[in-house]
C-alpha positions in Angstrom: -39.5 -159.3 154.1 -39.3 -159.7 150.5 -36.5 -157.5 149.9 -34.6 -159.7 153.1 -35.7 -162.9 150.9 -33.8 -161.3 148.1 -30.5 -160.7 150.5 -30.4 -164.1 152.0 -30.9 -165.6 148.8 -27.5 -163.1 147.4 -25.7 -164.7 151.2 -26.4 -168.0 150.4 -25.3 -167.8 146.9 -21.7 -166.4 147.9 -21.3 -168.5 150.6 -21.5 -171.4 148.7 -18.9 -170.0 146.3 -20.8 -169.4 143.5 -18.6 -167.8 140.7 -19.9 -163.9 139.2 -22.2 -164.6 136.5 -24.3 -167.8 138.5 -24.5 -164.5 141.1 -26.0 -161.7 138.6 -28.4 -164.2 137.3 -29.2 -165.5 140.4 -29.7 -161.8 142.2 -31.9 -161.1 138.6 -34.0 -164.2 139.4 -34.1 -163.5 143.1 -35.4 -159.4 142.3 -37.8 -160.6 139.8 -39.7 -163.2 142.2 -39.7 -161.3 145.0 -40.1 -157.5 144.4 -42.3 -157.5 141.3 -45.6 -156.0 141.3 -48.4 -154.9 139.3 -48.2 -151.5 139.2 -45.1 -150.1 138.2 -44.6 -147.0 140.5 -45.2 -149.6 143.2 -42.1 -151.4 142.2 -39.8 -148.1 142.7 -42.0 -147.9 146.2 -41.4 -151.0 147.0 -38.1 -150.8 146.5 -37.3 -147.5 148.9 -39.5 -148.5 151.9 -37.8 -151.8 151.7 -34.3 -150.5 151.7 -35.1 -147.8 154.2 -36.8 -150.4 156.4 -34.0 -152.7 156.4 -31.7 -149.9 157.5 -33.7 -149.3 160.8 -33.4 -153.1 161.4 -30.0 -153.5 160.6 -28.5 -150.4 161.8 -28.5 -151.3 165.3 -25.7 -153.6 165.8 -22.1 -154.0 164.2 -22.5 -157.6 163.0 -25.9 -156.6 161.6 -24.8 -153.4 160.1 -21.3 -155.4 158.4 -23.9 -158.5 156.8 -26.4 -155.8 155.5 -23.5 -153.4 154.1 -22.2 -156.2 152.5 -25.1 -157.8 151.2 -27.1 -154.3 149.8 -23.8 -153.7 148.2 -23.7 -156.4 145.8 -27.6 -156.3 145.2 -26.6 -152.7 144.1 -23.7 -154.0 141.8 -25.8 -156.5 140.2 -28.5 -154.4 139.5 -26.6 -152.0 137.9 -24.7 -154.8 136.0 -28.2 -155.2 134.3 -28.9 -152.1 133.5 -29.1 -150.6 129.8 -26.0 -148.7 129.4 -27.7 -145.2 128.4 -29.1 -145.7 132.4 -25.7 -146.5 133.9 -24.6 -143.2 131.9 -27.3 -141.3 133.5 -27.1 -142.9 137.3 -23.3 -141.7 137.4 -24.2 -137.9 136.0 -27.0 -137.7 138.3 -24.2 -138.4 141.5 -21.6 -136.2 139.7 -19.0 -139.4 139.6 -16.4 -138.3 137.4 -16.8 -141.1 135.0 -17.7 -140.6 131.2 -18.2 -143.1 128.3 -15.7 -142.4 125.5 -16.7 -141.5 122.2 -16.3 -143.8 119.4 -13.4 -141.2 118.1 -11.5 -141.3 121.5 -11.6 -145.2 121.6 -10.1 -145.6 118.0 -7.5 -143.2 119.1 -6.4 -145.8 121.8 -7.7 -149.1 120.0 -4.0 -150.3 120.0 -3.2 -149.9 123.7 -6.9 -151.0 124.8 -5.7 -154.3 122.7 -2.6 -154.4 124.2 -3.6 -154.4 127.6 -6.3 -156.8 127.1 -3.8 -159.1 125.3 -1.4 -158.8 128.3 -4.5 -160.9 130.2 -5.0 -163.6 127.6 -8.4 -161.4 126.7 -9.7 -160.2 123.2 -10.8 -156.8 123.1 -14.7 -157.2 122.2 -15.7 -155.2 119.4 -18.8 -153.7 121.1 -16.9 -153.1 124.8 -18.0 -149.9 126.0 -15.0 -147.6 128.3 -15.3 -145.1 130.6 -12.9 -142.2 131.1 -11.8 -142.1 134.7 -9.1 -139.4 136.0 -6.0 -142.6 137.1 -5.7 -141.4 141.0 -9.3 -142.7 141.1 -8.0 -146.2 140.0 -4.4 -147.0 141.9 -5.2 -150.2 142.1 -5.9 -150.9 138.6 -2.6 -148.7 137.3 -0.8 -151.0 140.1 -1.4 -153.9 138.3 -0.6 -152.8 135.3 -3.8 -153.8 134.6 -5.7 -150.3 132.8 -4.7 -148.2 129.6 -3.3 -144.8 130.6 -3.4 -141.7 128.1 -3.2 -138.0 128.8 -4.1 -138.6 132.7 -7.3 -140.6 132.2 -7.1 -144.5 133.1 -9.9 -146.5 130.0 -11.6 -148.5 131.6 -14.6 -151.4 130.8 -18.1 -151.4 132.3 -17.7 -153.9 134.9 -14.5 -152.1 136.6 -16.5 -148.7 136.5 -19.3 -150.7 138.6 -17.6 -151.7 141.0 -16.1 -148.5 141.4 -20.0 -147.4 141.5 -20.4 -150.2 144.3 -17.8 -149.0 146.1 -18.8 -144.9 146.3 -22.3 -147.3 147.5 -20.7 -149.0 149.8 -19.1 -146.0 151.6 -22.4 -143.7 151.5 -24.1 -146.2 152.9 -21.8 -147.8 155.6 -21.8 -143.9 156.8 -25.5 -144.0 156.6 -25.9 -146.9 158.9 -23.9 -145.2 161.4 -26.0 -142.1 161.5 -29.0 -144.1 161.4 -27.7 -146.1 164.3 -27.7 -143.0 166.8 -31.2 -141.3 165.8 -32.4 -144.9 166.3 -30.3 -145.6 169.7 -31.3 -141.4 170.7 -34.6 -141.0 169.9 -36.3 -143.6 167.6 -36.2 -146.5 169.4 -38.1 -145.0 172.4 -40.3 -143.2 170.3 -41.8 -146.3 168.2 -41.6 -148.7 171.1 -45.4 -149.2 170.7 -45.4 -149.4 167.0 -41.9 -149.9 165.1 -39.6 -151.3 167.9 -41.0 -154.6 167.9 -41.0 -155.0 164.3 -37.9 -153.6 163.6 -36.1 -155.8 166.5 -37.3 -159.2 165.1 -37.2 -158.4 161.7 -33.7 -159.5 161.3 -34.3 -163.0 162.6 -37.2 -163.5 160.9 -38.5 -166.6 158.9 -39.5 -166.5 155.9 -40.3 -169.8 155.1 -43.5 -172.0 155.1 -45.0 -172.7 158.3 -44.2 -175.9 160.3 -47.5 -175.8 162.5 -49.1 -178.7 160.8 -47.3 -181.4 159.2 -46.9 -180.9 155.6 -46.3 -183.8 152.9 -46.2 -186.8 155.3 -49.5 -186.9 157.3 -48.5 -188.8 160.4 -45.5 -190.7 162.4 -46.5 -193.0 164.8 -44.3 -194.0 167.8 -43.2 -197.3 166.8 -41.5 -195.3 163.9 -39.6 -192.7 165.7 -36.5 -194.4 166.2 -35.7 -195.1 162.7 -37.0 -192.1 161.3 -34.8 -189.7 163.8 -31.8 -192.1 162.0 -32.9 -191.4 158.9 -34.2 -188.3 158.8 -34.1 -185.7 161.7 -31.4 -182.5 161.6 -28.6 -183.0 163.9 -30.0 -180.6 166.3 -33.5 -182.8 167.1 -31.4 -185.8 166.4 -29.1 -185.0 169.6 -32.2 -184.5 171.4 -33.6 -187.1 170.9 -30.9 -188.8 171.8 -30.0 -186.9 174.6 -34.0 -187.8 176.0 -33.2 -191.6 175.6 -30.6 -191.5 177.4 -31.4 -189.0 180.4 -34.8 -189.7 180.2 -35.5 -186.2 180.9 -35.3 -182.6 179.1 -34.6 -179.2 180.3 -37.7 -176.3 178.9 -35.8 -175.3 175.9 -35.0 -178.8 174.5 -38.6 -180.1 175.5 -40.3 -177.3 173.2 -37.8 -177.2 170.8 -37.9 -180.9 170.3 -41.7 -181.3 171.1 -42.9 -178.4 168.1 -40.2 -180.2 166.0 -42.5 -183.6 166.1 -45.5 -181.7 166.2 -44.6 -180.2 162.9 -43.8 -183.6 161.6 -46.4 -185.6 162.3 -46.5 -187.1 165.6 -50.8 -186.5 167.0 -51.2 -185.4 170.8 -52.0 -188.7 172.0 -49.3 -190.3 170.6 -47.2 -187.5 172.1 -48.4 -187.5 175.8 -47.4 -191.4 175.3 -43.7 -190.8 174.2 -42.8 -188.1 176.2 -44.8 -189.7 179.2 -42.8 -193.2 178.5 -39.2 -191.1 178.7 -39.9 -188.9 181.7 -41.7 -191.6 183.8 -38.7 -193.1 183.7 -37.4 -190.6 186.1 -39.7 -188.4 187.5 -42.8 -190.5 187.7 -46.1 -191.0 186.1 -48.2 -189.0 188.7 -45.4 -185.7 188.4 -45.1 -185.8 185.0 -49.2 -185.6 184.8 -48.5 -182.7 187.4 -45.7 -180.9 185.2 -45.4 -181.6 182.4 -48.3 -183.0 180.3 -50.2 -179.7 180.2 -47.2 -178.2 178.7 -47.5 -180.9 175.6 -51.1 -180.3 175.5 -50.2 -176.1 175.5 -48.3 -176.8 172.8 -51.0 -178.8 169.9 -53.5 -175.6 170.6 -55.6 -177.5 173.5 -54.4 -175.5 176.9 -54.5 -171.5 177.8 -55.1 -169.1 174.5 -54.9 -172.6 172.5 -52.5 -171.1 170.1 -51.3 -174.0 167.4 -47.4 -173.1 168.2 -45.1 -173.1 165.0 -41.6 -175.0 165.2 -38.9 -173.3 166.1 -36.8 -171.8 162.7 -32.8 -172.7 161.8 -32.8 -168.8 162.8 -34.5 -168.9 166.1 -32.6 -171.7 166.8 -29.0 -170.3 166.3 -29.9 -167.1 168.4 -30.8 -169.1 171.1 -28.7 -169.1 174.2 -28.7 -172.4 175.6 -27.0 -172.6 179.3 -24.7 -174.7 181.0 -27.0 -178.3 180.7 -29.1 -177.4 178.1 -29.4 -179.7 174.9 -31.3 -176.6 172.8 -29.9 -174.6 170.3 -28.5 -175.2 167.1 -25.1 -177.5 166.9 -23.3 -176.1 164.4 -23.0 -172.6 166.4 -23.1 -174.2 169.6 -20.9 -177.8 169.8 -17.4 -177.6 170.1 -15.2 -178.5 167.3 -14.6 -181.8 168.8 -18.6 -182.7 169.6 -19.5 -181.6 166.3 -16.9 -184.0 164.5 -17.9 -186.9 166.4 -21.9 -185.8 165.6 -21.1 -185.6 161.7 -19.1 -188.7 162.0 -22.1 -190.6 163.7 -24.1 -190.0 160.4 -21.9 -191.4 158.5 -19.9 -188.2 156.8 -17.4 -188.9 154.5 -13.7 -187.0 156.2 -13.9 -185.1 153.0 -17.5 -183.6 153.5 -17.2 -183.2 157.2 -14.2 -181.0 156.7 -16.2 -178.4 154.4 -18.6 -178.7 156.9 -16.6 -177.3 159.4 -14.9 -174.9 157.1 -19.0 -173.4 156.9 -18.8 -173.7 161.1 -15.7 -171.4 161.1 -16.9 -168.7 158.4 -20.8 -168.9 160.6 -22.5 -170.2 157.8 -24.3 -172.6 160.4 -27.2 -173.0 157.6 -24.9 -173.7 155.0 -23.0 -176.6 157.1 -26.1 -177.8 157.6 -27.3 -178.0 154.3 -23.6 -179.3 153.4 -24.3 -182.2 155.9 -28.1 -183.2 154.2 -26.3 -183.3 151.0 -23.7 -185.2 152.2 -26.0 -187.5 154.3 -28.7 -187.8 150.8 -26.0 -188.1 147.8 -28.2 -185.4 146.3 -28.1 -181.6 146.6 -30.5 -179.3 148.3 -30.1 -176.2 146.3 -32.7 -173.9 148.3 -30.4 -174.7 151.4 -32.1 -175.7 154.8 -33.6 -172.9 156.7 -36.3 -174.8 158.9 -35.2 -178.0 161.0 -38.9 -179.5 159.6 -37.8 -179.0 156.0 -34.6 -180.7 156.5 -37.2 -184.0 157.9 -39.4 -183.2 154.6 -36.8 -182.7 151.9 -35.0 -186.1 153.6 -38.6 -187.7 153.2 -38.8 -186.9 149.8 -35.3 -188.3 148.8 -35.8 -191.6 150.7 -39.3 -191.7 149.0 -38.2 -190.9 145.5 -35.0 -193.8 146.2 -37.3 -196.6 147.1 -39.5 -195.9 144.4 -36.8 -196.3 141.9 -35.5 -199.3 143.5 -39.3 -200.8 143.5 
């Protein structure tokens, strides 16, 4: 879970565009919070299970296996990118790549065409710029674009163009990797573990790995009087359409009910007050006595006061996007699940500026439905939200806090 912290934080870095050096030092901070450890040997540990882990849980489907190829990859580049050079040296002569540094004497040979080159991209040539020797068919590209010194069949090139290289040679052991992994899993594996490892390994990939929701958090309590303009003000788009969905139909399917009803549990709202507003909705149309029959045990199920009185978590953004809501059904999470038309009319009912809402759909189209989310909080809050929003409570918290912090200023 930590290592998964460490690739989500590397998705939601690209995704919102951030350019090469904010992602090295932001995959250096990223390694350094979340797979450090005491002991040292642990931290090579660490780092093997966790990979090899990881390759169980995302071997299994193509989607899964394209996201985690992707994202190990440029963990991998970075990584390296940060690495002392004398360990880059010795990474590609342990895998036999036929890359070598150049000797001082060999680069003073072809100073002039190294300048050259590097003039031809507006570019000084750094003083201190370490080159490989790589044979040219390895680098088409690069002699293609005219964009590599070529002498005696060896293409010279700089440190950054021989990782990626690396991260490619990576890329394709590992894409092969998943593959193989796939079928032992699918073969034998999977039926094996389905006691012990199958259950982790097929949730681990929609995991949260955030703070719990099951108690509110920074704001103690909501009462019902307040519910109205606190859903305006402060409530995701996916429990604001649910909320507005059960004022106006009075009435829930299962999925939006729980969704919706751990969503104000989380925030605030006590069981009485709860059995009041959800009895004041659905009495509307079903009746007091039925919805004492059917429906207030559920509420009471769902505070830790019914059955194995478990105190149920809110549901996750991630949770919420895999769900499958059916033909009826309010649930899920809007981004993924609106049309293009719905969701523009949501956005524009919070008041989105055209320019936002566009880059808000442009997230919907690449399914970066956290992302658009986040895009719309921002855009909603005049102020950014740089740990993006990954629980539907910590959208209501983080809004909280903004609305807070701007009335105190005003005061």
């Amino acid at each position: 879970m930590d290592r998964l912290r460490v690739l989500k934080g590397i998705a939601d870095g690209l995704s919102r565009g951030k350019k090469s050096e904010e992602m090295k030092n932001l995959a250096d901070h990223l390694w350094k919070a979340n797979m450090r450890h005491l002991d040292a040997s642990e931290v090579v540990n660490k780092d093997i299970i966790s990979h090899f882990v990881l390759r169980l849980v995302y071997c299994r489907t193509e989607d899964l296996r394209k996201w985690f190829l992707s994202m190990e990859t440029n963990l991998f580049r970075y990584r390296l990118l940060f690495e002392k050079a004398e360990v880059q040296r010795a990474l590609m002569a342990e895998f036999d790549l036929p890359y070598r540094a150049a000797s001082n004497a060999e680069l003073e040979s072809v100073k002039e065409g190294l300048k050259q080159v590097a003039q031809s991209f507006g570019q000084p040539l750094a003083a201190d710029a370490i080159f490989y020797k790589v044979p040219f068919e390895e680098v088409p590209e690069l002699v293609a674009g005219r964009r590599v010194f070529i002498h005696k069949g060896y293409a010279y090139i700089a440190m950054n163009q021989v990782v990626s290289l690396v991260s490619t040679q990576f890329r394709s052991h590992l894409s092969k990797a998943l593959i193989l992994t796939n079928r032992k899993w699918t073969s034998t594996i999977r039926e094996q573990e389905k006691d012990r490892l199958t259950p982790i390994v097929e949730a681990l990939c929609s995991s949260y790995l955030g703070p719990d929701y099951s108690q509110p958090r920074e704001f103690a309590e909501i009462s019902i009087k307040d519910i109205d303009q606190i859903a305006k003000s402060s409530f995701p788009l996916c429990m604001r359409h649910l909320f507005e969905k059960l004022r106006e139909d009075h009435h829930l399917k299962h999925g939006g009910r729980m969704q919706l009803g751990l969503f104000l549990k989380g925030v605030g709202l006590k069981l009485e007050d709860a059995l009041a507003f959800w009895k004041a909705e659905f009495s509307q149309r079903v009746g007091s006595e039925r919805f004492d029959k059917e429906y207030a045990y559920s509420i009471r199920h769902n505070y830790g006061r019914e059955g194995k009185r478990t105190d149920y978590t809110p549901y996750s953004c991630q949770k919420i996007i895999t769900s499958a809501p059916g033909v009826g059904d309010h649930h899920g999470c809007p981004y993924r699940h609106f049309s293009e038309e719905n969701l523009r009319a949501a956005l524009g009912k919070m008041g989105i500026s055209n320019r936002a809402v566009e880059d808000v759909m442009d997230k919907v189209r690449n399914r970066h439905y956290q992302l658009a989310c986040t895009l719309t909080f921002e855009a909603v809050h005049g102020t950014s939200c740089d740990a993006g929003i990954n629980h539907p409570n910590q959208y209501f918290s983080d809004s909280q806090k903004v609305l807070q912090s701007k009335n105190q200023s005003t005061v």
